[in-house]
Each structure stands twice: as structure tokens, then as C-alpha cells.
C-alpha positions in Angstrom: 37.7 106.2 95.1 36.9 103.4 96.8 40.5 101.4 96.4 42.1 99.0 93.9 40.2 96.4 92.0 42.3 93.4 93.7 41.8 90.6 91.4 39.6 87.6 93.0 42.3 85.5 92.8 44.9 88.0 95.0 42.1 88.9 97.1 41.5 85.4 98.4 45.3 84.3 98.6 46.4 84.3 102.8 48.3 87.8 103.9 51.5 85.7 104.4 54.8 85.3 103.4 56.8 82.2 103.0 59.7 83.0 105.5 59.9 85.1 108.2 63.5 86.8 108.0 65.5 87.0 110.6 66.3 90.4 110.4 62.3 90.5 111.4 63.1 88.0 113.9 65.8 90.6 115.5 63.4 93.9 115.7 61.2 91.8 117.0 63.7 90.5 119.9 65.2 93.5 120.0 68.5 92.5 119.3 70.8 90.7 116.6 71.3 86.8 116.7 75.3 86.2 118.2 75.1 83.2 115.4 72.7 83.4 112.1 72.4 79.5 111.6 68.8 79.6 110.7 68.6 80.6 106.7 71.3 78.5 105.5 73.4 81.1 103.8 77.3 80.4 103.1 78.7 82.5 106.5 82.1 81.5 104.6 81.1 84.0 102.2 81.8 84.1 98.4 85.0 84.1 96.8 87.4 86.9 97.2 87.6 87.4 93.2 83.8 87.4 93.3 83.9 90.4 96.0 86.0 92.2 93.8 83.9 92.0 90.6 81.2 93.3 91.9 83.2 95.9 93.8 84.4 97.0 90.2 81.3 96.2 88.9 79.5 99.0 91.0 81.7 102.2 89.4 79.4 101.0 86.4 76.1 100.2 88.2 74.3 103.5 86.3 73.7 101.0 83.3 71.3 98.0 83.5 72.7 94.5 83.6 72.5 92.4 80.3 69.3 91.3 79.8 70.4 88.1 78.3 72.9 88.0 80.7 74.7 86.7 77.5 78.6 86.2 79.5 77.6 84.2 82.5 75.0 82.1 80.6 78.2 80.8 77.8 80.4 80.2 81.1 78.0 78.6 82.8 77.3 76.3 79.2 81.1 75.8 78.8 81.3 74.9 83.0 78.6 72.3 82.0 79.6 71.2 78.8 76.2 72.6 77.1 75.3 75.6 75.3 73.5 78.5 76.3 70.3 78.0 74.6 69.6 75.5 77.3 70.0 77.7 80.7 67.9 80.8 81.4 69.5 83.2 84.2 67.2 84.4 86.8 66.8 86.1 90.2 67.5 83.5 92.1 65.8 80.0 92.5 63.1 81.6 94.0 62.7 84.2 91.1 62.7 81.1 88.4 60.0 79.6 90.1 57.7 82.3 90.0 58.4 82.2 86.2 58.2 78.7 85.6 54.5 79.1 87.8 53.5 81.5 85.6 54.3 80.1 82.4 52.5 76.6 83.3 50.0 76.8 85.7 46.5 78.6 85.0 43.9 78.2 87.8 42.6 75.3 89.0 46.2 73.3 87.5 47.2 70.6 90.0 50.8 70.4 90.5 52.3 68.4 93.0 54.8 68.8 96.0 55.7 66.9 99.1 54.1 68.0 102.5 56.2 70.5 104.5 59.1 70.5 101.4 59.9 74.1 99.4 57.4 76.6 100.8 58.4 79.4 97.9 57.2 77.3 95.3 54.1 76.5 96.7 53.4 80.5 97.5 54.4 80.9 93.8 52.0 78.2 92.2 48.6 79.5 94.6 49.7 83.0 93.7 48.9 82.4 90.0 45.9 79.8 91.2 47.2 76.2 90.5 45.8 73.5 93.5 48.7 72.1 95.1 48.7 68.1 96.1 50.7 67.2 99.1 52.4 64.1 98.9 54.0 62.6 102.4 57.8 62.3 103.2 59.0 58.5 103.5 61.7 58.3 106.5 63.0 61.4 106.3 62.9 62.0 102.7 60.9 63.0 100.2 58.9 60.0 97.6 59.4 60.5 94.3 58.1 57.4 92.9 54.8 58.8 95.3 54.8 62.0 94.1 55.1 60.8 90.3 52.2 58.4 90.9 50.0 61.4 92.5 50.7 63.4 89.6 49.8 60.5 87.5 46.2 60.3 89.4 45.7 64.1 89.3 47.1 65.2 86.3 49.4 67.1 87.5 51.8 69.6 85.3 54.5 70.0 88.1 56.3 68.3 90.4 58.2 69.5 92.8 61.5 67.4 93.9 64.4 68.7 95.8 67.7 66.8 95.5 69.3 67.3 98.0 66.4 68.0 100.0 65.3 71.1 102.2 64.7 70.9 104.7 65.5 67.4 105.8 68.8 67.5 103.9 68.6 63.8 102.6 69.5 63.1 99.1 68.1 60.5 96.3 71.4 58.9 93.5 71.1 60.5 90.8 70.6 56.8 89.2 67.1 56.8 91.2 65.5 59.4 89.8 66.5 58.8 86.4 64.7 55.3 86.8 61.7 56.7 88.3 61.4 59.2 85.6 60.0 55.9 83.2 56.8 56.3 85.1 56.5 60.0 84.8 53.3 61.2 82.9 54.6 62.2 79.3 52.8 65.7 80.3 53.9 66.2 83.5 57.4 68.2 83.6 59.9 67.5 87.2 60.9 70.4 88.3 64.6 69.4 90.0 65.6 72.3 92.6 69.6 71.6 92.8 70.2 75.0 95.0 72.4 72.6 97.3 74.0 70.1 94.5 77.4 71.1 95.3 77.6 70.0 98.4 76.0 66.5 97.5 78.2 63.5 97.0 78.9 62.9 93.4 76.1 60.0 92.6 73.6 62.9 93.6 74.3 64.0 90.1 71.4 62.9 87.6 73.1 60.7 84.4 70.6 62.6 81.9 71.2 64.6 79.2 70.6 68.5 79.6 67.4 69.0 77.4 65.7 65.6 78.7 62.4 67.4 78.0 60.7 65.8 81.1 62.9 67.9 83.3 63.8 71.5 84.4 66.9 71.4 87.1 67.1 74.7 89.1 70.7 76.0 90.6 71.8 79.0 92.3 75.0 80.9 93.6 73.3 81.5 96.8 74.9 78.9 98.7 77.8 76.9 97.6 79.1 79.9 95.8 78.3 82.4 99.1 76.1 84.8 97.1 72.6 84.4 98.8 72.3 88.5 98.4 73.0 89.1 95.1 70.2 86.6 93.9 71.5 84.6 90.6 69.7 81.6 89.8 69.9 79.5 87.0 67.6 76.8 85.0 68.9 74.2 83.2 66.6 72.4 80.4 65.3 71.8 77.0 65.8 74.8 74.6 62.2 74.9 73.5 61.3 74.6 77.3 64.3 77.5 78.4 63.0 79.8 75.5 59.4 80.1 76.9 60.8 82.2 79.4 62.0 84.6 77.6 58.2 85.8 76.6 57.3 87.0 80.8 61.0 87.0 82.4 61.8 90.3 83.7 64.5 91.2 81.2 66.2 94.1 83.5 65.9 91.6 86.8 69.4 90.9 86.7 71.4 93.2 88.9 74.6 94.5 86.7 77.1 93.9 89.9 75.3 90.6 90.7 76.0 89.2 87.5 79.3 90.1 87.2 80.3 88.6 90.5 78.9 86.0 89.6 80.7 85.0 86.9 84.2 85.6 88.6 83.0 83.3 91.5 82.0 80.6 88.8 86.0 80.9 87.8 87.5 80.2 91.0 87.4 76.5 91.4 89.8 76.5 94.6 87.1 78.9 96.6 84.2 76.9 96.0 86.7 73.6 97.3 88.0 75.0 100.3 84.2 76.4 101.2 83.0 72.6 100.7 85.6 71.3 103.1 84.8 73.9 105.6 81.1 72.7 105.3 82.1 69.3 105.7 83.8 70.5 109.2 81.0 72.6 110.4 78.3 69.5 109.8 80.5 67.3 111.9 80.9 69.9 114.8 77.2 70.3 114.4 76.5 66.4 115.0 78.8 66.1 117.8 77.6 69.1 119.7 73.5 67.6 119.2 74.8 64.2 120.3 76.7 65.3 123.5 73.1 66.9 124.2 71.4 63.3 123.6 70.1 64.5 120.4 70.2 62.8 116.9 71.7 64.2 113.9 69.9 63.5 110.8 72.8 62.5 107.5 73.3 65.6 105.1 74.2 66.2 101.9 73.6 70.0 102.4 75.3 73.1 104.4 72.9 72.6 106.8 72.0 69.5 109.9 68.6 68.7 110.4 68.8 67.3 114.1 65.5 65.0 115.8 65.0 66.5 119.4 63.1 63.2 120.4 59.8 65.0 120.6 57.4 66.4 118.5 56.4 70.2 116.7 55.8 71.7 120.7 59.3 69.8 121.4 60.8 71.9 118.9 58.9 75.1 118.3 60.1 75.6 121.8 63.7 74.8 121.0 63.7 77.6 118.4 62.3 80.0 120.9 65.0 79.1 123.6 67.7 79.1 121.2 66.5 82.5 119.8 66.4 83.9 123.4 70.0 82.7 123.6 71.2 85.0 120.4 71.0 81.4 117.6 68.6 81.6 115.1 67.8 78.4 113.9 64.2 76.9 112.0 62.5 73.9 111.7 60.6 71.9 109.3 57.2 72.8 109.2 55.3 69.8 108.8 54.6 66.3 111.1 56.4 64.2 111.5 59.4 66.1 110.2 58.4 69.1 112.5 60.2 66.6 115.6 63.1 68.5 114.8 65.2 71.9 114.0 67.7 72.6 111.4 70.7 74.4 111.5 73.1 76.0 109.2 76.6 75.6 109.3 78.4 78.3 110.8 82.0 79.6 112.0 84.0 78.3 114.5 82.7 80.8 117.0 79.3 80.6 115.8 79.7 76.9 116.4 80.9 77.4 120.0 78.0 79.9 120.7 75.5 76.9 120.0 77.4 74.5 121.9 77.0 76.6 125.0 73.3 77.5 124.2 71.9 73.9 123.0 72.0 72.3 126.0 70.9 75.2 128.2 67.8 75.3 125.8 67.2 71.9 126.0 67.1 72.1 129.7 64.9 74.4 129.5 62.4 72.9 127.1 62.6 69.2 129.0 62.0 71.4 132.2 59.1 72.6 131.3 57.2 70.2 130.0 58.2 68.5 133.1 56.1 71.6 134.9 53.4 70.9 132.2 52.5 67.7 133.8 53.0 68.0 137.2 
């Protein structure tokens, strides 16, 4: 035999994967992180009525999950004041994606996406062949009037907009993007990723009804709700648009305990409050401990503070390093000129106090050797 008939396509995709995880990052080190502020999980964790749903949920985990997921798709219609013909549950953001990819975009397809924003979706649209068009971020933030007037010149079938944004962590009104949708192409569809609306302020919240057909708005329970391991996604759209999935969705995707947690965690209002407050907290700490360094603290709508170390991508490629040396694992845009900075997850008290003893160090570090470098 002489191996497996790859497809073209596969066989000419890069050997990489978007993220590299940190549990990677610690065989490679050879130790764990002392404080995991790089992925932007929920350390606060997900509510305890969640927790126990699934813990009851597992003496039952010989039988599949739902495929329609039929319980959690009416709470999550009654939460929203729609019905469940217009959300489709998946496994997680990332998982919907890859569906949404493969349901629109044949090769060659030109979808568009700003330069150094979501790097999932763009490994799900070239995995199914679609030619992505990079649009710049505008002080800080992504363009959406520029990325709807790309997709305008390219004919584009997605675009890709983040509200509030990773991994800058800027957010557009609501308001705004509703207006700029009048210029979008009447065959171009917005693809809306949401995974951190709950931590926006409420004008973040777009004033259109659920099945505008020119939009798809993603959401998860991997963050707010503290359930980044379960994977539970959900798509909120047009019933015609939200049906299509239904014909190459994995129907048995949906992990039985996963689900059910799920739903309990979408119940308990006062969990998902006292975790926002506790963001709230851990931002500030986070902006005071970069300033006392002479740093500068990008605004956030997000569980996460993207911080400008006043350099550029060397400045803070090294930062990571020195920070990962010190036990934090933080990450960093990807992309001039928003790789100037790193990005960094809220944490715990003590994980807090573990980068305010290690930032500075690191930055000495970093400022001392490029120092060296130019001697």
C-alpha cells in the first residue's frame, strides 16, 4: 500500500494548528504554569448547580446526548424570548464554525475576516478551501464598515466580526453595527461571534430581531458561564438559515453530561452575576498591576486585558517567554500592529499576585536585553 489518498485540498493545507495549548506549553517547560491567564477560560469556574448536573448527569453517560438537544435549545429560546427553530446547539463556537464553513464555502469562496482577529475560523474556512481577505484593525479594533466594503469588492459570502473583540477586547454598540449592516451585500451573511457578550456593557447588544437573515450570532458557555471543557456552543439566526445545519451537523456531538450542565448553569442567574463582578475586579487588578510597571492597559469589554508593552512583536514575544519562565502563561495578538502587546486573562486573587511579582521582573528582563542588543 502506498498510504492514503489525501485529498489535494488537505494535502496542501499547513501542518498546523490554531492554538498551541498550554498543557503543550507545560511538557514542553517541563512544568505547570503557577497562573493559567493565557486561554481566557472562567478560573471562577461554572456554577455550583451546573457542577452537579453533570455530576448526576454522568451515572447516565452510557446513552448518547439528545441529538436535538431539544431541553436546552427551548430554555435557551425562552432565556431569549425566541423559539427554538431559530438556535442550533453545537460543540462549541469553534464546532459551529466548522459547520457554518462547510455549509457555505466551496473552494475558491472569498470570505472575509480582519488581520490577526479569530484564528479558528480562518483554519475552518481554508480547511474546506474558501480564500480568506484580511481586512486591517482601525485603533485597536476591528472595521466593520471596512470589512463590509471588502466583502462588497470581493464577493465575499462571510464575514467574520467579533463583538466584543478577541483578541484586543474592544467592543462596537450594538447601534453601530446595525447601521452598518444597510451597506452589507444582500448575499453576503455576518457571522457575529458573541462568545464574550456577557461581559459587554449592555449597548454591546445588537437591536435586531433574531432571524435578521443577514446575520448568524455565535454564543457559548465556555466563558461567562465557566464551562470552556464541556464545549456548548450555540447559533442564533434565521430558521431557514439554522435548519441547514441540521443536513452535516454531527447529531451525536453533544456530550450527554455537557448538555445537561449546561442547562442548569443557564438557570442560575445569581452565578453568572457574581462571576461578572469578579471579572470586573480581576480587569482592574490587571490594569493597575501593567500601569505600576509603566505599561498601558488597553479598555475591555471581555474577561480578559489586552496590555501595549510600548514596543513591538520582539517586545512582546519576549514578554511571553519571560512570563512563561516565571510559571504565567499569557498570549499575544498575532498580527502588527496589535502584536505590540500581550493579553491576559483574568485570574484569582493569587493568580493575580503571582503576575504582579513576575511582570515587572520580566519586563526588566526584556528592556535589559535589548539594551545588550545594542550595545
Amino acid at each position: 500500500m502506498t498510504g492514503p489518498r489525501i485529498t489535494p485540498l488537505v494535502a496542501g493545507l499547513p501542518a498546523t494548528v490554531p492554538f498551541t495549548g498550554p498543557e503543550e506549553l507545560e511538557r514542553r517547560r517541563g512544568a505547570p504554569f503557577a497562573a493559567r491567564l493565557g486561554a481566557n477560560e472562567n478560573v471562577f469556574g461554572a456554577s455550583p448547580r451546573a457542577v452537579a448536573a453533570m455530576r448526576e448527569a454522568i451515572s447516565g453517560i452510557w446513552q448518547y446526548g439528545d441529538p436535538a438537544s431539544h431541553d436546552l435549545r427551548a430554555a435557551l429560546a425562552a432565556h431569549l424570548g425566541t423559539t427554538p427553530e431559530h438556535i442550533v446547539v453545537g460543540e462549541g463556537i469553534d464546532g459551529l464554525l466548522g459547520y457554518l464553513a462547510r455549509m457555505l464555502v466551496a473552494p475558491g469562496d472569498v470570505v472575509v475576516t480582519s488581520a490577526g482577529a479569530y484564528p479558528t475560523f480562518n483554519y475552518h474556512v481554508t480547511g474546506y478551501g474558501g480564500r480568506l481577505e484580511m481586512v486591517p484593525y482601525r485603533d485597536d479594533a476591528e472595521d466593520l464598515p471596512a470589512l463590509i466594503a471588502r466583502a462588497a469588492e470581493t464577493g465575499a459570502k462571510l464575514i467574520y466580526f467579533a463583538n466584543p473583540d478577541n483578541p484586543m477586547g474592544s467592543y462596537l454598540p450594538g447601534a453601530e453595527i446595525a447601521r452598518a449592516l444597510d451597506a452589507l451585500p444582500g448575499d453576503t451573511l455576518l457571522v457575529l461571534d458573541e462568545a464574550y457578550g456577557e461581559f459587554a456593557p449592555e449597548d454591546a447588544a445588537l437591536p435586531l430581531p433574531w432571524d435578521d437573515p443577514r446575520v448568524i450570532r455565535m454564543r457559548t458557555f465556555s466563558k461567562a458561564y465557566g464551562m470552556a471543557g464541556a464545549r456548548v456552543g450555540y447559533a442564533i439566526g434565521a430558521p431557514a438559515l439554522i435548519a441547514v445545519f441540521e443536513r452535516i451537523r454531527n447529531h451525536f456531538g453533544m456530550n450527554r453530561a455537557a448538555q445537561a450542565g449546561a442547562l442548569a448553569a443557564l438557570q442560575d442567574g445569581d452565578w453568572l452575576e457574581a462571576t461578572r463582578a469578579k471579572v470586573t475586579a480581576a480587569r482592574d487588578e490587571i490594569a493597575r498591576i501593567a500601569r505600576v510597571s509603566g505599561l498601558a492597559p488597553l479598555p475591555s469589554a471581555t474577561n480578559f486585558v489586552t496590555i501595549d508593552c510600548g514596543g513591538d512583536g520582539d517586545r512582546a514575544r519576549a514578554m511571553v517567554a519571560a512570563l512563561g519562565a516565571r510559571g504565567v502563561f499569557v498570549r499575544m495578538p498575532f498580527m502588527a500592529p496589535e502584536d505590540r502587546c500581550i493579553r491576559i486573562s483574568c485570574g484569582t486573587p493569587s493568580d493575580l499576585a503571582t503576575l504582579e511579582q513576575a511582570l515587572p521582573e520580566a519586563l526588566a528582563q526584556v528592556l535589559t536585553a535589548e539594551k545588550a542588543s545594542v550595545a
